[in-house]
C-alpha positions in Angstrom: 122.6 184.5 96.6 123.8 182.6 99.8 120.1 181.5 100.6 119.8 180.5 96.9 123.0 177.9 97.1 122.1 176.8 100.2 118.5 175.6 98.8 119.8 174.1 96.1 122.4 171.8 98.1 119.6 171.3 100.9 116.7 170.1 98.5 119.2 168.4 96.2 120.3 166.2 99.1 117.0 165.5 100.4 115.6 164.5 96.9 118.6 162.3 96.8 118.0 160.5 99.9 114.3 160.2 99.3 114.7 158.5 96.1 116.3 155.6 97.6 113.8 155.2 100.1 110.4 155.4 98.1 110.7 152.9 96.4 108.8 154.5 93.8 105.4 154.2 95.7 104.8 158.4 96.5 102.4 160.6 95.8 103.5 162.7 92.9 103.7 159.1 90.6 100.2 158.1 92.1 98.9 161.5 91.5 99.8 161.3 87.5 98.3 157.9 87.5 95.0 159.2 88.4 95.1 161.8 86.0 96.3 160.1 83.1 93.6 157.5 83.6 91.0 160.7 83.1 93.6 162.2 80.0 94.2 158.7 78.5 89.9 158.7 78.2 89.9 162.1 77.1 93.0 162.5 75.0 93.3 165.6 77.2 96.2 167.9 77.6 97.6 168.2 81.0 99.8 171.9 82.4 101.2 170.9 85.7 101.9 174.2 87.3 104.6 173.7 91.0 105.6 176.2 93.0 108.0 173.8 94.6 111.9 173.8 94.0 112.5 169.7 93.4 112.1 167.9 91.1 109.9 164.9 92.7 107.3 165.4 89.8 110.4 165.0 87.0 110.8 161.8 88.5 107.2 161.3 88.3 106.7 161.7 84.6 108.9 159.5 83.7 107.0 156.7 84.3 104.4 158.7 82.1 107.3 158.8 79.4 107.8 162.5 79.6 111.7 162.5 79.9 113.2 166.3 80.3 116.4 166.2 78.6 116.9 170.4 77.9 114.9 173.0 79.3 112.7 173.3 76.5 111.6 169.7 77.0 109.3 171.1 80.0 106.7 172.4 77.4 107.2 170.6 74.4 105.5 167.3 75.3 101.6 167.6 73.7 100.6 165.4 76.7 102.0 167.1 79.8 103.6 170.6 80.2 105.3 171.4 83.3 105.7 175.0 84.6 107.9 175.4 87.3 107.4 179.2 88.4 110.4 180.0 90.8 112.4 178.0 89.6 113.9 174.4 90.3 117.0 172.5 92.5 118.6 171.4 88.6 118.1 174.4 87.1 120.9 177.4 86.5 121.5 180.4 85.2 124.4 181.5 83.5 126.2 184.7 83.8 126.7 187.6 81.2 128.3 190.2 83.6 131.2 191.0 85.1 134.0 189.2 82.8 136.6 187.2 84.9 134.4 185.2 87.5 135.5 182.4 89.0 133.8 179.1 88.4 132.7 178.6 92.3 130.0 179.5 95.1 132.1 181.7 97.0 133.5 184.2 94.2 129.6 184.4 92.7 128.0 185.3 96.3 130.6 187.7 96.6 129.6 189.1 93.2 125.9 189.0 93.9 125.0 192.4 93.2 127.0 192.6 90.2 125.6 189.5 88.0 123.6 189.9 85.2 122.0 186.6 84.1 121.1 185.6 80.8 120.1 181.6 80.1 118.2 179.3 82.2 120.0 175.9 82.0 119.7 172.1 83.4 122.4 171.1 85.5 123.8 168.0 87.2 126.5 170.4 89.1 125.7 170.4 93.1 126.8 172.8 94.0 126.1 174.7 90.6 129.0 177.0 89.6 129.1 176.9 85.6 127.4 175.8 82.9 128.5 174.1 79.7 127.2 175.8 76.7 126.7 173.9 73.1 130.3 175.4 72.3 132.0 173.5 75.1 132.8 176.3 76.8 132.1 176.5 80.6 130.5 179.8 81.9 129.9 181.0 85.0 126.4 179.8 86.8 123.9 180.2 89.9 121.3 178.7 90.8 117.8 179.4 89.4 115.9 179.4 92.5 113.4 182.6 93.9 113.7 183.6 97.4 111.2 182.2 99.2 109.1 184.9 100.4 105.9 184.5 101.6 104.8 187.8 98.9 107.1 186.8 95.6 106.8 189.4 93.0 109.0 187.7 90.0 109.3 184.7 88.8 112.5 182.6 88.1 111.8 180.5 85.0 112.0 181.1 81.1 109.5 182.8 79.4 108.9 180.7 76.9 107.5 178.6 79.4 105.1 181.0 81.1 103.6 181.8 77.3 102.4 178.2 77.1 101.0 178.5 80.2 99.0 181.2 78.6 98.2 179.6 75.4 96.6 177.3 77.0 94.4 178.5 80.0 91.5 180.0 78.1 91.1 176.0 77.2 91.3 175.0 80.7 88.1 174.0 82.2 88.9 172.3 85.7 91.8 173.1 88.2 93.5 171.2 91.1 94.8 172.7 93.7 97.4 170.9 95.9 99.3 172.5 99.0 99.3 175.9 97.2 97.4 178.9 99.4 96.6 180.9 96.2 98.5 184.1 97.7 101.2 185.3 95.4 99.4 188.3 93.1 102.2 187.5 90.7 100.4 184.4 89.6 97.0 184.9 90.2 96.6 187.9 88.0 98.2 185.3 85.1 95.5 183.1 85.8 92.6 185.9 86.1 94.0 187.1 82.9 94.0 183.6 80.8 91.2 181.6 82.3 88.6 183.0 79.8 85.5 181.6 81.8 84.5 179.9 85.0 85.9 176.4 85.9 85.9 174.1 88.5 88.2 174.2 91.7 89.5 171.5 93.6 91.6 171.9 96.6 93.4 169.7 98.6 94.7 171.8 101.8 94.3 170.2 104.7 91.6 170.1 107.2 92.0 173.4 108.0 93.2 175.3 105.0 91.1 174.7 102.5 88.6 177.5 103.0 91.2 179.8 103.1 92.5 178.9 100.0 89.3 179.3 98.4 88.9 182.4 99.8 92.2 183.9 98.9 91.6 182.7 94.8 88.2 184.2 95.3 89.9 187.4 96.8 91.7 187.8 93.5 88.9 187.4 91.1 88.9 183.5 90.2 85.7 182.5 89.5 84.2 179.4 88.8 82.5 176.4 91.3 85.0 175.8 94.2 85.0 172.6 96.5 86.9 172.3 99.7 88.2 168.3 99.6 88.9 168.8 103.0 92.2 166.2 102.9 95.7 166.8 102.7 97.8 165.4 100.2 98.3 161.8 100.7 94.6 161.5 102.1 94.0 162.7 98.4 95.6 160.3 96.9 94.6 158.0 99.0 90.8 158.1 98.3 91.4 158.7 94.5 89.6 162.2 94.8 91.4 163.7 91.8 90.1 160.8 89.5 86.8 161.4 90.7 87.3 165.0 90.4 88.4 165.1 86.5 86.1 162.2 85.5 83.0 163.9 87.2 
């Protein structure tokens, strides 16, 4: 619970610095740009799947007019759905069990092994100790945020919003891959299970990592026709390679 406060201060400040530096010119906004140019064509639907904690790509669909006001609001746009899997730096969850709790950090990491956790909630609390329910009440809150190890067996965000993930991936019929190393079972087997026939990969890994990746989705049972980009990130952008990738 200690590591799981002190991520959610850490990336909360960092987003908060890096907004006033960007300027708005980064790659998550660029990134939707290029792909609404292909969806905008296509009046194609768009699941943004991050494994990532901030919430650099909220701020990026805004300028795509997808404002997040509630949790639900992360599936409910028909445009773009965004799953965030372990969780986010704004995101809570509030606290059935034990009665009495104090509302701050130190009396609910003390309690760790004792809460039982209902809700998943937005917040605009750093650092996060309760939430405020449609009552007015305030309860007791953490923050929803998995432990980041490198083999992650749950996952830390509603249900509701994993089952549109699955409604939708037997319609699916490309996939870009950013950053991610394809290596957490938990997720791949949801993919193996709901992709219901081969589709296109894209990776974007770095020089050195992209046949890994490849390897590791191929490992679990992903099948489809795979292309190593050979680029990191901003390279990616740069050269416009998911346009060309969703337009090919």
């Amino acid at each position: 619970m200690a590591i799981r406060y002190y991520l959610h201060l850490t990336l909360y400040e960092c987003i908060y610095y890096w907004v006033n530096v960007h300027g708005g010119v980064e790659n998550y906004s660029a990134l939707l740009d290029h792909i609404e140019q292909w969806r905008g064509r296509r009046h194609g639907r768009v699941v943004l799947v991050t494994f990532n904690y901030d919430t650099m790509i909220e701020n990026a669909l805004l300028g795509r007019e997808v404002i997040i006001r509630d949790i639900d609001g992360y599936v409910t746009d028909d445009r773009y759905k965004l799953v965030k899997v372990h969780g986010s730096v704004n995101w809570a969850r509030d606290v059935t069990a034990p009665s009495g709790l104090a509302h701050n950090p130190g009396a609910l990491i003390q309690a760790a092994s004792d809460l039982r956790f209902s809700q998943w909630w937005i917040t605009s609390e750093f650092p996060v100790s309760y939430v405020q329910t449609p009552t007015g009440s305030h309860v007791p809150a953490v923050p929803a945020i998995a432990l980041p190890l490198q083999m992650k067996t749950e996952f830390e965000c509603p249900p509701q919003h994993l089952d549109v993930l699955k409604q939708h991936l037997p319609e699916v019929t490309k996939c870009l891959v950013i950053g991610w190393r394809g290596n957490e079972p938990h997720f791949t087997s949801v993919l193996r299970e709901g992709l219901k026939r081969p589709i296109k990969w894209m990776v974007a890994a770095g020089e050195t990592h992209g046949t890994e990746v490849i390897q590791n989705l191929q490992k679990e049972r992903l099948t489809g026709e795979f292309t190593d980009s050979n680029l990191a990130f901003s390279d990616f952008i740069i050269q416009r390679k998911a346009y060309e990738f969703l337009s090919d």
